[in-house]
C-alpha positions in Angstrom: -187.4 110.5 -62.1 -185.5 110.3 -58.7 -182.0 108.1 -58.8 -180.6 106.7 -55.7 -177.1 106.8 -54.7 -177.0 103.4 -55.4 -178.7 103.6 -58.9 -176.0 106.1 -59.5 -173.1 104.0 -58.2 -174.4 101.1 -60.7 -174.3 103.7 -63.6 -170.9 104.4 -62.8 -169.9 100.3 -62.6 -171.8 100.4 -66.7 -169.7 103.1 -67.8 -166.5 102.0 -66.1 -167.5 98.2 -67.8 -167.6 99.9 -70.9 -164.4 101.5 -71.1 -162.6 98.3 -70.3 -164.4 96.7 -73.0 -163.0 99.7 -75.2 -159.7 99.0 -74.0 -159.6 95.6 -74.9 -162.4 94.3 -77.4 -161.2 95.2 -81.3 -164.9 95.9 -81.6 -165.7 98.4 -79.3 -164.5 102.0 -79.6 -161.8 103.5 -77.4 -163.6 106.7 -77.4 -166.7 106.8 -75.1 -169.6 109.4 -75.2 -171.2 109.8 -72.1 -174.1 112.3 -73.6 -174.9 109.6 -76.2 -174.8 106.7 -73.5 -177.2 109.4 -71.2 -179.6 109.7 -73.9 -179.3 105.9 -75.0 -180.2 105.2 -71.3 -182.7 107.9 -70.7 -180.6 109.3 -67.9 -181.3 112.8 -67.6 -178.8 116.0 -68.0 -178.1 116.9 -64.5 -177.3 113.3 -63.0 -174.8 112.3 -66.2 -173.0 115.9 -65.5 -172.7 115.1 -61.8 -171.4 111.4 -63.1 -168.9 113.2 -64.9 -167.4 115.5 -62.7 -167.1 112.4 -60.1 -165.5 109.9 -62.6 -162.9 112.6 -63.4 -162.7 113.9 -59.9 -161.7 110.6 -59.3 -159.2 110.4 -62.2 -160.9 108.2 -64.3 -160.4 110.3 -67.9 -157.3 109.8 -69.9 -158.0 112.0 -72.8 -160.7 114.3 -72.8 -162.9 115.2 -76.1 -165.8 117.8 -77.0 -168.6 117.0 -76.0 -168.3 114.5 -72.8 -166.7 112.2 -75.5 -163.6 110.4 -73.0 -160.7 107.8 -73.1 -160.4 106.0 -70.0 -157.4 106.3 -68.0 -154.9 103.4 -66.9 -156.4 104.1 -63.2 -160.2 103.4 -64.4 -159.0 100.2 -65.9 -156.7 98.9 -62.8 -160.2 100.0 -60.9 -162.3 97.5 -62.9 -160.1 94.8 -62.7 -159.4 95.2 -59.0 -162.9 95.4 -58.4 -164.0 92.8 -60.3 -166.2 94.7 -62.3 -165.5 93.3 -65.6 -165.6 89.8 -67.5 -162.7 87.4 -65.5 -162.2 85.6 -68.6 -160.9 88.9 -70.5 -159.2 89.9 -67.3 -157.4 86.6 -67.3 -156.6 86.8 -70.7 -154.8 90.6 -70.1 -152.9 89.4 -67.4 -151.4 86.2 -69.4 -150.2 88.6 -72.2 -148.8 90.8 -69.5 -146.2 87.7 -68.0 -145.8 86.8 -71.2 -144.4 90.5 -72.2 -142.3 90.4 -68.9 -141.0 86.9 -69.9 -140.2 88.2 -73.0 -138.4 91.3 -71.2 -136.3 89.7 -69.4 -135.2 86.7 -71.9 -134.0 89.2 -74.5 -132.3 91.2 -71.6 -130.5 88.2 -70.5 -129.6 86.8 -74.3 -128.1 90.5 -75.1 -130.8 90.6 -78.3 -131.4 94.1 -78.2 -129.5 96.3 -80.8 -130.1 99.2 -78.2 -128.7 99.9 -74.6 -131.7 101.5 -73.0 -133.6 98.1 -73.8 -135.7 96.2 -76.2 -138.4 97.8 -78.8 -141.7 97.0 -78.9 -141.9 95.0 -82.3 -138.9 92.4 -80.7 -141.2 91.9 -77.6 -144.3 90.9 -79.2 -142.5 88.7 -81.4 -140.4 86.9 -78.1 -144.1 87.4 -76.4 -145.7 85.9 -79.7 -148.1 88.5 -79.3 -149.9 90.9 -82.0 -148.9 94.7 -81.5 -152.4 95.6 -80.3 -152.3 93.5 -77.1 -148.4 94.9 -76.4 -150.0 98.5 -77.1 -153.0 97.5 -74.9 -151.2 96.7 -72.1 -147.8 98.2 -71.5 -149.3 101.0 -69.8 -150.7 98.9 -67.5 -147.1 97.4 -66.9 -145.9 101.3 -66.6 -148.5 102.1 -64.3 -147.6 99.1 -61.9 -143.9 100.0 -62.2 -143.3 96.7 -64.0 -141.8 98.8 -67.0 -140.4 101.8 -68.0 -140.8 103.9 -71.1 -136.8 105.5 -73.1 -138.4 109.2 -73.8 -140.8 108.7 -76.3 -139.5 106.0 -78.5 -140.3 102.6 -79.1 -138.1 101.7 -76.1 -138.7 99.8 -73.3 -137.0 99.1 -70.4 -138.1 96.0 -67.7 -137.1 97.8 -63.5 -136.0 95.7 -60.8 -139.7 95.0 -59.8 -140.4 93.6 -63.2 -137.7 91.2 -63.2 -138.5 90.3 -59.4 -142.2 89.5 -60.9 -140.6 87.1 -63.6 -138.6 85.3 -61.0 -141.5 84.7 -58.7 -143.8 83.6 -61.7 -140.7 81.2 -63.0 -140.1 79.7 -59.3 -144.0 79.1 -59.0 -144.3 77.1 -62.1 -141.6 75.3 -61.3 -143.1 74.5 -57.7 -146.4 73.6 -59.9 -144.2 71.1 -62.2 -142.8 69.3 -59.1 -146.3 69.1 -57.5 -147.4 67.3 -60.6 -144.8 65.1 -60.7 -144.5 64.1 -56.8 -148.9 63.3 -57.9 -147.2 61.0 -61.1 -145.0 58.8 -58.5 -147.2 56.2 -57.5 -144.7 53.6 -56.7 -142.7 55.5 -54.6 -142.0 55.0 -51.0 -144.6 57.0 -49.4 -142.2 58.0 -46.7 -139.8 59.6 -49.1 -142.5 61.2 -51.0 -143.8 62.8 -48.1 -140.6 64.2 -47.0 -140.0 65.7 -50.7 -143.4 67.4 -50.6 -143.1 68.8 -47.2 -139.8 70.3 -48.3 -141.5 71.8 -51.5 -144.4 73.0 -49.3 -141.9 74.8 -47.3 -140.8 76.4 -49.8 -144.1 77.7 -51.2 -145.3 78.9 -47.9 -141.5 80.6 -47.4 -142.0 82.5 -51.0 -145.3 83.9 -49.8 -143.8 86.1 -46.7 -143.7 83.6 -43.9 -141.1 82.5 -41.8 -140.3 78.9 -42.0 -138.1 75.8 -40.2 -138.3 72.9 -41.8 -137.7 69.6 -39.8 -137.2 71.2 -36.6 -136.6 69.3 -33.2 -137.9 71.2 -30.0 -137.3 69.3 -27.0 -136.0 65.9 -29.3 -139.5 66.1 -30.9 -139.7 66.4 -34.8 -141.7 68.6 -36.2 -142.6 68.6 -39.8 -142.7 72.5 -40.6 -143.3 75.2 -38.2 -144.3 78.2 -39.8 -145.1 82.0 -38.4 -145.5 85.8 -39.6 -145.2 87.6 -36.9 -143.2 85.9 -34.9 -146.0 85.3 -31.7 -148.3 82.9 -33.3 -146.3 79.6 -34.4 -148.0 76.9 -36.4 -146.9 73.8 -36.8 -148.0 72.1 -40.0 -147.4 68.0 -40.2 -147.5 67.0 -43.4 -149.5 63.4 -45.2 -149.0 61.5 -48.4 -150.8 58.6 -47.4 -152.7 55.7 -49.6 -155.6 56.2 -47.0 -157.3 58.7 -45.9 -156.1 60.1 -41.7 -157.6 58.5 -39.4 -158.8 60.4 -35.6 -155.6 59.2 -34.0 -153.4 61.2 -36.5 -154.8 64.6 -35.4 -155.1 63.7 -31.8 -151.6 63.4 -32.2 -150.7 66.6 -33.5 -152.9 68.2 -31.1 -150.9 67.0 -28.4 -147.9 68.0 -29.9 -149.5 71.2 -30.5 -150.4 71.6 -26.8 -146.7 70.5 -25.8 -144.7 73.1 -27.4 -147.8 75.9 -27.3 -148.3 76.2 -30.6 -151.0 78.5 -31.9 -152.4 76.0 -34.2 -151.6 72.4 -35.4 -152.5 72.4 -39.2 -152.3 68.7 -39.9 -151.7 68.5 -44.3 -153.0 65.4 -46.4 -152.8 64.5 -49.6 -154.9 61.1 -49.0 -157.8 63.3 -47.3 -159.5 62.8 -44.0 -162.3 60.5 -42.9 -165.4 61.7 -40.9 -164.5 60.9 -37.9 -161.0 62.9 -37.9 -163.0 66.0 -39.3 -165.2 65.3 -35.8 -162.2 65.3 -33.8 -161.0 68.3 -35.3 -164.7 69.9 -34.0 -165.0 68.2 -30.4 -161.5 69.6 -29.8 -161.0 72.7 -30.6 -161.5 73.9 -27.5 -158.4 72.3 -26.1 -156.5 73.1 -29.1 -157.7 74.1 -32.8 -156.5 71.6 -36.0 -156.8 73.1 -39.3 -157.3 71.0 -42.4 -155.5 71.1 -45.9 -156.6 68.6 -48.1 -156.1 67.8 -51.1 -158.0 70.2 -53.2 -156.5 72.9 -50.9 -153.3 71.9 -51.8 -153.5 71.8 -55.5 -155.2 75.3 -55.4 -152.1 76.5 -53.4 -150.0 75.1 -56.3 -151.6 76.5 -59.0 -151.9 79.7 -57.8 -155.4 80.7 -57.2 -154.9 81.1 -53.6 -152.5 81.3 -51.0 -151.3 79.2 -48.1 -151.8 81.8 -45.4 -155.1 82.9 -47.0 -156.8 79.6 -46.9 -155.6 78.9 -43.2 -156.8 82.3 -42.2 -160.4 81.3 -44.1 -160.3 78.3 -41.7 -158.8 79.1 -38.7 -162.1 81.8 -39.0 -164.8 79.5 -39.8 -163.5 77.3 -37.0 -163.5 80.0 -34.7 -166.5 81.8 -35.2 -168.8 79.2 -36.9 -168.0 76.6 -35.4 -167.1 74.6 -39.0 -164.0 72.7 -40.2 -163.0 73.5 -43.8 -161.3 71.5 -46.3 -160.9 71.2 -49.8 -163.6 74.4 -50.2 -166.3 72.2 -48.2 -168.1 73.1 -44.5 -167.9 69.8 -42.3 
């Protein structure tokens, strides 16, 4: 039977699936046999040999038995989640335990708990972590690999670097963004003007943690500008930002457009919590050619706060589909 480079690529994706699922499922053995899986599979000899010698060319074995009988290595596992080759949920669930460990590294570092200098053992972590032993011995090599955590010799020592403790600040400063969200969302009586003005502040601070260069409230030529945002410091944005009752209506983006044009801005990204009519969406599209508006709405928003994607990601996805397809984006739907 003849495989095909891409029938072998998809054997290698099974294989790889199944040693994450060793990894991490109390079910499924550590240990893999690829001559067993061949035989189980009916792929022949020659191809699983040839399989072999690429997985571990590319450093995919940890430990190495007799006969073709392998551990995965920490790479093969960063591999599957990186790739998305494996179950999200279980991915998810990996990467929860991991902050959780790095909480719990840098809490009993800063509360002095440990009885040793070097740092914490492993036991005193999954307690602080709240975590059995197997998931802290499933996953702090991961940790190691990503330099999030460092090993004392060969003891039950464990010591959090620089990077680690960087990691627990970020994760600590975006819940706490998340918490203010959902309370700026709680404050319905509140004047809308000063809620507005709290959230652009907080959304300047989000989009300022995520690499970007950020002035807040600026006032080119005695005009005042919401936020005006940039990365490389040639293409300037400038992002007006909405907590209306209503949704914005066309004379809200015409406007920014013009202040757009004014100062020669790259893009005007016009921000509302309240949404956006049809006909402002259709201003947006008849005129981009004079000077493209970007859409955050709502949904946008919240997914910026919650972390499943970033500010500059989502305005590069719609600055794109604006561009090349012609389509205005918000809140994940094509207008």
């Amino acid at each position: 039977m003849s495989i095909s480079v891409d029938d072998k690529e998809e054997i290698k994706k099974a294989i790889l699936r199944r040693f994450y699922d060793g990894a991490f499922l109390a079910n499924v053995d550590f240990k893999f046999g690829l001559r067993a899986y061949a035989e189980e599979k009916g792929i022949g000899w020659e191809l699983i040999n040839e399989i072999y010698d690429e997985l571990e060319e590319e450093g995919f074995f940890g430990r190495c038995y007799s006969p073709m009988v392998v551990e995965p290595s920490v790479k093969a596992l960063v591999y599957c989640e990186n790739n998305h080759l494996v179950d999200q949920a279980l991915v998810d669930k990996q990467n929860e335990i991991r902050k959780r460990m790095l909480e719990a590294f840098v809490d009993v570092r800063e509360e002095k708990l440990s009885p040793y200098a070097f740092g914490p053992p492993g036991d005193m972590i999954c307690e602080r972590a709240n975590i059995s032993r197997q998931d802290f011995d499933n996953n702090i090599s991961i940790l190691i690999y990503g330099d999030y955590i460092e090993q004392q010799v060969s003891m039950d020592i464990w010591r959090i670097t620089e990077k680690g403790r960087e990691t627990v600040k970020d994760l600590r400063r975006k819940r706490a963004h998340l918490k203010e969200f959902e309370n700026l969302k709680d404050l319905i009586d509140m004047n809308r003007q000063v809620r507005g003005l709290k959230f652009q502040k907080l959304l300047a601070e989000v989009i300022e943690d995520e690499g970007w260069k950020v002035k807040e409230g600026a006032r080119p030529h005695g005009k005042e500008n919401d936020i005006v945002i940039t990365n490389d410091l040639i293409n300037y944005f400038l992002v007006s930002c909405k907590w209306e009752t209503e949704p914005i209506q066309v004379a809200v983006v015409e406007h920014l457009r013009s202040r757009a044009q004014g100062m020669v801005f790259s893009t005007g990204i016009l921000v509302s919590m309240s949404g956006f009519t049809p006909n402002s969406i259709g201003e947006v599209l008849q005129g981009r050619t004079m000077k493209e508006i970007v859409l955050f709405g709502p949904e946008d928003i919240g997914a910026v706060f919650l972390n499943e994607k970033t500010f500059p990601d989502l305005l590069y996805e719609k600055i794109e589909r604006l561009k090349h397809v012609g389509r205005v984006l918000v809140d994940g739907n094509e207008h």
